[in-house]
N, C-alpha and C positions, 0 to 999 in steps of 0.2 A: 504494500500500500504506500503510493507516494504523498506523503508530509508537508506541507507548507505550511512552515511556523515563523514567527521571529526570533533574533537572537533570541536565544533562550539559553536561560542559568540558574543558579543557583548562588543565593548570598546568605553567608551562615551569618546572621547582624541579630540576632535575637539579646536579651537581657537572660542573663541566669547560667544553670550549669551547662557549660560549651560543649564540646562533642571530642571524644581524646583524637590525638594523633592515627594510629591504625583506623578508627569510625569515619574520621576523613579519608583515607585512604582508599577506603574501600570503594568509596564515591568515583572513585576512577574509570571501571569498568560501567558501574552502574548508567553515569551519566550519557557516557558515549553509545549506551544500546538505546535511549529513551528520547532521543531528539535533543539532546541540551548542548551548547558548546561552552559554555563558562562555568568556571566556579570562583567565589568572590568569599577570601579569609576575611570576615570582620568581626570577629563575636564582642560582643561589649565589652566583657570581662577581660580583655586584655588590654591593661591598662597603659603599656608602652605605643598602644595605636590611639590612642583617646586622650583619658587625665593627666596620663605623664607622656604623652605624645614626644615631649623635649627633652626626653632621656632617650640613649639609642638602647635598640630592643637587644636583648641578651645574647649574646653568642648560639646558646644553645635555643634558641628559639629561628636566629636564619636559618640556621643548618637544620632546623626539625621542614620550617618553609620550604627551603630549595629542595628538601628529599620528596615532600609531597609535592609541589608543582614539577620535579621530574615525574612524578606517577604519571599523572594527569597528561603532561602535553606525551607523554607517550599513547596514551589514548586519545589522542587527537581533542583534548580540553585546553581551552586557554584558561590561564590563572591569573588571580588581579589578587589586590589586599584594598582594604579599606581603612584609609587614616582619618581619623575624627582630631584634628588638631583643637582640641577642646575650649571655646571660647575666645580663638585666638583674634579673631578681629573685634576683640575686646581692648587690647594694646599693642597693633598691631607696629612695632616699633621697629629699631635697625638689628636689636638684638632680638625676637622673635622672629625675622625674617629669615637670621642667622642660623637659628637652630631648624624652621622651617627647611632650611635648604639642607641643612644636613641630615634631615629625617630622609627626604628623600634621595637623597645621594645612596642613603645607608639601603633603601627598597628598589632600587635601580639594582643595585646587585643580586636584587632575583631574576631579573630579565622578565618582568611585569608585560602582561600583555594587556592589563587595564590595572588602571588606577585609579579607586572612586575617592573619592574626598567628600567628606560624610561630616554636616553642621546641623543633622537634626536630634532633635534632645536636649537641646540647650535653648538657654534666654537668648530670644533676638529683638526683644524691646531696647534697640541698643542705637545711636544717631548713626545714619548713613551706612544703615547694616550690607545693605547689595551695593556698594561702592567700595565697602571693605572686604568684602567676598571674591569681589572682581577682581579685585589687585592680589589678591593671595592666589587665585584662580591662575591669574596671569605669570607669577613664578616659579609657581609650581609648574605650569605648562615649558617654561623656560629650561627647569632641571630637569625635569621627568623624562625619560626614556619610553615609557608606555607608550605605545600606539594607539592607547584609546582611554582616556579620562572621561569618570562620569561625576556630577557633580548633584550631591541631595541639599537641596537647599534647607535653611533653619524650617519653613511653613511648607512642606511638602505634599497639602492635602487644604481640604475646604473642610475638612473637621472640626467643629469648634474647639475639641476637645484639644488640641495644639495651642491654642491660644489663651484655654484656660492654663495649659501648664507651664507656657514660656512666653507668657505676653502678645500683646496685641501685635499682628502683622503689621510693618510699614505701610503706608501707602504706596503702592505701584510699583512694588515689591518684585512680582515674577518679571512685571513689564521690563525694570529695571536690568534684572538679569538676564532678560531675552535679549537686550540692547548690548548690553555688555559684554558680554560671554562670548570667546569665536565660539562661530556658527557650529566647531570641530567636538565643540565639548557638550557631552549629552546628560540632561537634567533628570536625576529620579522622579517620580510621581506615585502615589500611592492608591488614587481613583480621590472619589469623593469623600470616602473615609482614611481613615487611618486602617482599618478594617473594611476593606470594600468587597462583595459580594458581587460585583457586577462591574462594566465598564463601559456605561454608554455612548455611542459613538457622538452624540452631541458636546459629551461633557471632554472628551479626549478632545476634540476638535475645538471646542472654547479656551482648553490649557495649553494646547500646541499657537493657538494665535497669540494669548499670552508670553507663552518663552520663547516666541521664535523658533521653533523646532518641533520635532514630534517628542512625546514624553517617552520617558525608558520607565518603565511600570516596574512600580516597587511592588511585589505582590507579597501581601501579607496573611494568605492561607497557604500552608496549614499552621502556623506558625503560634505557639501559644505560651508565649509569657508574660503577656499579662497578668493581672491579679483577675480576672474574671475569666482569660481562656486559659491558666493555669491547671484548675485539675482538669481536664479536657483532652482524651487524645484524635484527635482532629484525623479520619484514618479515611472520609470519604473520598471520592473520588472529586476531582475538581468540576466547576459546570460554569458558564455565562464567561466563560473566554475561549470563543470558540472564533472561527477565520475573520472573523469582522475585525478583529484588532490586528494580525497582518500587517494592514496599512497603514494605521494608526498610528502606531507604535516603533520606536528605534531600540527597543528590546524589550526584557520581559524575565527580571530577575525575583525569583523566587525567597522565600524566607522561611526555613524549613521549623519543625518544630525542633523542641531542644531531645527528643528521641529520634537520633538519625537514622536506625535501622525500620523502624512504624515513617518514617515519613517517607521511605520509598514506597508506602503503597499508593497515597495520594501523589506523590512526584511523577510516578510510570504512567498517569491518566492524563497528564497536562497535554499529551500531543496526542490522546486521542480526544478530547478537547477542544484540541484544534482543527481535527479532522472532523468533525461533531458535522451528522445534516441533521435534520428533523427528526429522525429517528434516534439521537444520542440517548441513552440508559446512564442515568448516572449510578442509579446501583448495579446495574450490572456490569459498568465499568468498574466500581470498586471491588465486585466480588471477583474479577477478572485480574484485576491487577494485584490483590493480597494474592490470590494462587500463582501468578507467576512470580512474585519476587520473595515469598516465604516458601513456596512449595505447597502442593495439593495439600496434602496433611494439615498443617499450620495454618495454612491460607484458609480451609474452609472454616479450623477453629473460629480463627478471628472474622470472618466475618459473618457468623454466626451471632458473635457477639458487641458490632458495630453500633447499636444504640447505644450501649450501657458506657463505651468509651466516647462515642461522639457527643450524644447526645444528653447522658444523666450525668456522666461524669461524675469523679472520686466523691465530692463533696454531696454526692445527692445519693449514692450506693447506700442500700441498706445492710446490716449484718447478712442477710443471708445472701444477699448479691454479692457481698465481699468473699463471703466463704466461697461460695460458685465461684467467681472466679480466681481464687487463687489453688482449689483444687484442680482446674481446669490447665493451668500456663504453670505452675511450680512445679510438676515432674516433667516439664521442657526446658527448664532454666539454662540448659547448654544453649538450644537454640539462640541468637542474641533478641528475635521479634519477640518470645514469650520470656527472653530475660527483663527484657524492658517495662513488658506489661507487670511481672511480679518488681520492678521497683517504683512504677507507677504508683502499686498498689500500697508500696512501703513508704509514701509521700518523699521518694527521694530527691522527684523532680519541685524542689519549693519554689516559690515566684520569689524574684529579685525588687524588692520596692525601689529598686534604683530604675523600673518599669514604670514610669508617670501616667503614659497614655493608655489608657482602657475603656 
């Protein structure tokens, strides 16, 4: 069956427990059977890409980077990271331009094939925020080696819930950045939510005359760290991005949940998604996709039991729900899909209140 998707990836940018070394790795094969060409290192929780952006990241942390983006471009993935230089066009002086340039000097020596530069999460109630953006935008483009820089602005969505958390948007804000920004560098977007279900072709086509460009869609299912998608394991299959976004769109990076082996069930349905006519099944896309990437066995388990994780989730199981399912996935534990379900179940996955937006 032939495919016509957009750039399509994967950005591990979630708040909370990150995914180890090997869990990413594995992603290598995965990605490149599923239609995806990217994968994008940002998880919050590493704090030498964010809070301490201005320290260089550790020795043993390049060397773990370069071993995984060899996996990857070996399966024909390109690799990017995501630096969140945290609040820096806060003082944005000669000495933060300095250490600026040597963050990126220090990520050049991965041989980056995208470089996002990530300013949402933070206060942008700040004077001349997209003027300040610009010029950091424009240095980093100067150092950067990557062949493709994406850029999430502070207000990445018409959410109000962004504004309640980091202040009121500028005025003319996107326009700003559409005006500024070469044409080369591609803007995150999240839909209309922070959490969007949907992507109307009106509303993509009202943000793209805004920034000058098409938007690169931050897609935030299945993704769940939130304090509300928290106990929630998000295992459906995707649905409402389906070939109409195509054209819309200048990519289409995903944000997986913080259980990376459960989240290749809804990841392996994105490009049938895309292939989607009239006749798309969303559950019978997901009951299709747990059996191909856990295996018959496993796969039917789970999705047997696909309400109780998508839909009631941890916080809403009653004792005998909880028994059910931990007799059910604890004499799998080897498996990693039913190891994850039984630390689901041991509340190992806790939410990061350093997670504002929910």
């Amino acid at each position: 069956m032939s495919i016509t998707v957009p750039f399509l990836g994967v950005i591990e940018g979630f708040f909370g427990r990150s995914w180890s070394w090997p869990e990413r790795s594995s992603y290598a094969s995965f990605l490149s059977s599923h239609s995806y060409s990217f994968y994008i290192y940002a998880p919050k929780d590493d704090a030498f890409l964010r809070k301490r952006w201005n320290e260089p990241l550790p020795a043993e942390r390049l060397t773990e980077l370069a071993s995984l983006f060899s996996s990857f471009k070996a399966h024909g993935i390109q690799c990017g990271v995501g630096l969140s230089p945290y609040e820096a066009y806060r003082g944005y002086d000669s000495g933060a331009r300095a250490r600026l340039r040597e963050k990126v000097e220090e990520l050049n020596s991965l041989e980056l094939d995208i470089l996002c530069v990530l300013f949402d999460d933070m206060r942008g109630d700040v004077p001349a925020l997209a003027d300040t953006q610009i010029r950091i935008l424009g240095d980093i483009r100067e150092i950067s080696t990557a062949p493709r820089i994406i850029f999430c602005p502070t207000y990445y969505s018409y959410d109000p819930i962004i504004e309640r958390c980091f202040g009121s948007m500028p005025p003319h804000y996107l326009e700003d950045l559409g005006r500024g920004l070469d044409p080369s560098v591609d803007l995150f977007w999240t839909g209309e939510k922070v959490m969007s279900t949907a992507y109307p072709v009106e509303h993509l086509a009202e943000v793209a005359n805004r920034m000058r460009r098409k938007p690169f869609l931050w897609d935030n299912y299945p993704v769940n760290d939130s304090k509300r998608a928290s106990p929630f394991l998000f295992l459906k299959a995707f649905e409402n991005r389906g070939p109409h976004l195509t054209d819309l769109v200048s990519g289409h990076a995903v944000n997986p949940m913080k259980q990376p082996w459960l989240s290749q069930i809804p990841l392996a349905s994105l490009a049938l998604n895309y292939a989607q006519t009239c006749g798309y099944d969303r559950d019978a896309a997901t009951v299709r996709c747990a059996k191909q990437v856990c295996g018959e066995g496993i796969g039917s388990l789970i999705a047997q039991d696909l309400d109780l994780f998508h839909s009631v989730g941890l916080e809403g199981l009653n004792d005998e729900q909880r028994l059910y399912l931990r007799a059910r996935y604890q004499p799998h534990c080897a498996d990693p899909f039913c190891r994850e379900v039984v630390l689901w179940l041991d509340n190992r996955y806790e939410f990061d209140p350093a997670c504002l937006t929910d």
